[in-house]
C-alpha positions in Angstrom: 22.2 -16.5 25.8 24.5 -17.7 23.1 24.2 -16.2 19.8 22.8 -18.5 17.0 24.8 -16.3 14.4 28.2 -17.8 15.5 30.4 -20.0 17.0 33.5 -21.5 18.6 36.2 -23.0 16.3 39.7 -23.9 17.7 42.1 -22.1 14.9 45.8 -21.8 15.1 47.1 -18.1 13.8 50.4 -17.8 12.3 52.3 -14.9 14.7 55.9 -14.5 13.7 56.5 -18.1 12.0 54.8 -20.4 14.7 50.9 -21.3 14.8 49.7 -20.2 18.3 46.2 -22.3 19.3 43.5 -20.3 20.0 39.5 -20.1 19.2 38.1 -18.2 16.7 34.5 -16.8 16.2 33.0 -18.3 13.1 29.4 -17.1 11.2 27.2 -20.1 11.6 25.8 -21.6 8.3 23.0 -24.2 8.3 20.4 -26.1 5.7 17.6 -24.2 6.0 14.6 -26.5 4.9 10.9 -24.3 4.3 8.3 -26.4 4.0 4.6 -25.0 2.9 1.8 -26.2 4.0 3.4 -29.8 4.8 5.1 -29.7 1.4 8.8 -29.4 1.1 9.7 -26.5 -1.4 13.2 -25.1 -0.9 16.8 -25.6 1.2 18.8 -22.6 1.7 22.5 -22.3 3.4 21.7 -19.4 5.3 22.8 -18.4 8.9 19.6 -19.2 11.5 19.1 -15.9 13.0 16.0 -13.8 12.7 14.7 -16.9 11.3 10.7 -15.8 11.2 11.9 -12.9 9.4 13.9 -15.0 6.3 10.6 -17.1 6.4 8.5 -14.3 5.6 10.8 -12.2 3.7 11.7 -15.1 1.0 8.1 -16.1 1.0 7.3 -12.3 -0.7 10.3 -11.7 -2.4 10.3 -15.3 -4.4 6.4 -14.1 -5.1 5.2 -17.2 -3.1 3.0 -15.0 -0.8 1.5 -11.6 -2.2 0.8 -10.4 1.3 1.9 -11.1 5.0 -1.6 -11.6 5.7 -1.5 -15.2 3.4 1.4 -16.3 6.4 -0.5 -18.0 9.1 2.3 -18.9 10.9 6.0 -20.4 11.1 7.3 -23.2 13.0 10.6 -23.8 13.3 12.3 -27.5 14.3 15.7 -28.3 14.8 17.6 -31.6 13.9 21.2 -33.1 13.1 20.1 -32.5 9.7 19.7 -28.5 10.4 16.4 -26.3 10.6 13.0 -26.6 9.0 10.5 -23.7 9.0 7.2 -24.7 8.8 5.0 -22.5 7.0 1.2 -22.2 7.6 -0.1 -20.6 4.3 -3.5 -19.6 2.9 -4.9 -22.1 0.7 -5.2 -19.5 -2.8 -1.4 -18.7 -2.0 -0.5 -22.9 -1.8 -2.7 -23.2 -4.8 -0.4 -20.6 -7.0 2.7 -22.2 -5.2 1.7 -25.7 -6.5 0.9 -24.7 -10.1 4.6 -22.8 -10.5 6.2 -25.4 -7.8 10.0 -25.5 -8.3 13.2 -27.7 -6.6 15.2 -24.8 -5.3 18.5 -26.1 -3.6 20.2 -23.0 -2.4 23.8 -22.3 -2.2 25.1 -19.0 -0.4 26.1 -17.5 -3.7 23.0 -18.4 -5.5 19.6 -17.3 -6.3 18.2 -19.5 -8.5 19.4 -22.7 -8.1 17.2 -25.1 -9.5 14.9 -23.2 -11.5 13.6 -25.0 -13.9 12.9 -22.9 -17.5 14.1 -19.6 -18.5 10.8 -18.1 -18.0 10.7 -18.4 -14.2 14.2 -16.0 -13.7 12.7 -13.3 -14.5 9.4 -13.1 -13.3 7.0 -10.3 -14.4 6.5 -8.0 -11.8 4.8 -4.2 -12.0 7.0 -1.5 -12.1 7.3 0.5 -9.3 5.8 4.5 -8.9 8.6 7.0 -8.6 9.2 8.4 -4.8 7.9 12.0 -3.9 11.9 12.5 -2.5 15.1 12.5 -3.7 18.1 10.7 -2.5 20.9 12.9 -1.7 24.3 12.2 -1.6 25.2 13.0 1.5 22.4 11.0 2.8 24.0 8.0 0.9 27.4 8.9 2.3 25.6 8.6 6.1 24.7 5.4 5.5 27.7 4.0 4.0 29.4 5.1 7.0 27.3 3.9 9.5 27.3 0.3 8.0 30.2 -1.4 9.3 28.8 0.0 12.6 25.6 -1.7 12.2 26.9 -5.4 11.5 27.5 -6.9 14.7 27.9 -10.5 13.7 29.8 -9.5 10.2 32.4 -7.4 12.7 32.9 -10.7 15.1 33.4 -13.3 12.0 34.5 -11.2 9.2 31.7 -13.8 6.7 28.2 -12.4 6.8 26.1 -10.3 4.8 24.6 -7.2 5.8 21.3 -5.4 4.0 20.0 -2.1 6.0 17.1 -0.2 5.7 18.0 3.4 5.6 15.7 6.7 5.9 15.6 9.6 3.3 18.1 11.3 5.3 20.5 7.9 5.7 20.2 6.9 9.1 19.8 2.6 9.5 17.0 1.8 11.0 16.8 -2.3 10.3 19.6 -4.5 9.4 19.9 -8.0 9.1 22.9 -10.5 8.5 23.4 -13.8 7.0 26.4 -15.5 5.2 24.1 -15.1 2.3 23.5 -11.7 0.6 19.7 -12.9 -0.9 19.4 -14.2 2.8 20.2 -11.2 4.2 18.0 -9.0 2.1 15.1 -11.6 2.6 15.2 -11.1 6.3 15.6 -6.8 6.1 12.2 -7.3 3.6 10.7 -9.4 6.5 11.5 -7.6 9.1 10.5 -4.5 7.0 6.7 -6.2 5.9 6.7 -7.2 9.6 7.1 -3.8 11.3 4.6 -1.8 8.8 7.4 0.4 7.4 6.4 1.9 4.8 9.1 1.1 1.8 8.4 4.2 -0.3 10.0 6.3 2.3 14.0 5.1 2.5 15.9 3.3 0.6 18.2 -0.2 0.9 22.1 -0.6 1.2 23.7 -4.0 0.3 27.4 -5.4 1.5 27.5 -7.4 -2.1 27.0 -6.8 -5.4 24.1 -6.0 -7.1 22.8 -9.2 -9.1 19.3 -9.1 -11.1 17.6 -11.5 -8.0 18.5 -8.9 -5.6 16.8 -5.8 -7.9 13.8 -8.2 -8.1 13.6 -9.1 -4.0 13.5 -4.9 -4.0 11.1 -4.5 -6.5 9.2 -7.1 -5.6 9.0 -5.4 -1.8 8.2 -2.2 -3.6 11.4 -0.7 -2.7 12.8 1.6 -5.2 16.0 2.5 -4.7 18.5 -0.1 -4.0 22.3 1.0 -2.9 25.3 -1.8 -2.8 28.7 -1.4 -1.8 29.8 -3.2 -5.6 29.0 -3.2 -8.8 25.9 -4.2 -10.4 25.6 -7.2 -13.6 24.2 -6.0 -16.9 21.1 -8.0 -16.4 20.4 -6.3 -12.9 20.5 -2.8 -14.8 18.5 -3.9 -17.7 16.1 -5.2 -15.0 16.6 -2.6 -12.6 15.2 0.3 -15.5 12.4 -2.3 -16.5 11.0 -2.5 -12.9 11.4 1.1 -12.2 13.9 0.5 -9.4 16.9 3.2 -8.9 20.3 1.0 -9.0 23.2 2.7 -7.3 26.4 0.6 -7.0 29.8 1.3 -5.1 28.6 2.8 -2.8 31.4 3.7 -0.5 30.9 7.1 1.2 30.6 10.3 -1.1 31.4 8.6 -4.1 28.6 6.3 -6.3 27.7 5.5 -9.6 23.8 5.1 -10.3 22.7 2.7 -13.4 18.8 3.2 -13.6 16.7 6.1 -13.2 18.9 8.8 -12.2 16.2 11.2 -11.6 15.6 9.8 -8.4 19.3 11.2 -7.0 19.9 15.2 -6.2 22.5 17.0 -7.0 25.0 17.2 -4.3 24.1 19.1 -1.8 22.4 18.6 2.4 20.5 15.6 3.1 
């Protein structure tokens, strides 16, 4: 079975002075259209894999659903176009999704595009309980480490994404890739919702930076400690200690800095 994460492309690598043909693995990036209820509400560039999880995942994370229970199902179609998911969604969760209705026409480096006022970037959310554990450092460190490891499709392209969910003690145990990084983390909170893990008990690793839409997809999943591999933006701090969530950026082995809520790392020491 081919993998709809990548593809074929003829390239021609320069070895020595002269371009040698050859084929290169490429990360596949589509339109992805998801329609609610019969009503058109957002196209994302995204890469269509683990599709029912972006469908679900984005659904929460952009506050359109408040539970997996509101998704009746997802249908996905295919055309020359690229792919439309269409979502079966209780009626109370259409009704909210009509009244706040927004054009969003994603780019891979975008959040959100087409929002229409200032009030709808930052949405008010609750913020979220502290953890009965502490992260450790050495936990972080076994994560980092295991990431490259854990991105098949990013290792064959060298163009995806890759957002893992990782236990107290830093082992991955869900990962999901896109050639977005809000993609990405939309399909790990997917699969996450999916699967019944419980998101008080781990934390998440990001391959980008951490931007203020990303610290609201965790806080909006009620995960409270969110780990990339960059740096964060001021607004993603500032909203990271409003929402309660525990921002840690370059994360890159033993070394990290943490911007909100601190308390929520130990001192160095075993995982």
């Amino acid at each position: 079975m081919s993998d709809p994460g990548s593809a074929l492309r003829p390239e021609w690598r320069n070895r020595d002075g002269s371009l040698v043909a050859g084929e290169a693995a490429l990360a596949v990036e589509k339109p992805i259209a998801l329609e609610y209820n019969g009503i058109s509400h957002a196209v994302m560039l995204a890469t269509p894999c683990d599709l029912e999880d972006f469908a679900l995942g984005f659904s929460l994370s952009e506050g359109i659903l408040e539970r997996a229970s509101d998704l009746y199902g997802v249908e996905t179609s295919s055309s020359a176009a690229g792919i439309t998911l269409a979502l079966d969604i209780a009626a109370g969760a259409f009704a909210r999704l009509k009244e706040r209705r927004r054009s969003l026409v994603g780019r891979t480096g975008c959040g959100i595009c087409g929002t229409e006022s200032l009030d709808q970037v930052l949405r008010p959310l609750a913020s979220l309980p502290t953890p009965a554990w502490q992260l450790a450092p050495a936990a972080l460190a076994r994560a980092s480490a295991a990431l490259s490891g854990a991105q098949p499709l990013q290792r064959l392209t060298g163009a995806t994404h890759g957002a893992a969910w990782c236990t107290p003690q830093g082992a991955i145990t869900e990962l999901r890739e896109d050639v977005g990084r809000h993609n990405a983390l939309d399909k790990l909170i997917g699969a996450l919702v999916k699967a019944g893990v419980d998101r008080s008990q781990g934390f998440a690793l990001i391959t980008s930076r951490a931007s203020v839409e990303m610290v609201q997809k965790a806080a909006t999943a009620g995960i409270a400690i969110l780990a990339a591999v960059s740096g964060p933006t001021t607004l993603a701090v500032e909203t990271a200690g409003d929402l309660g969530v525990t921002l840690i950026g370059f994360a890159r082995g033993a070394h990290f800095s943490v911007y909100a809520h601190p308390g929520r790392v130990a001192a160095a020491g075993p995982a």
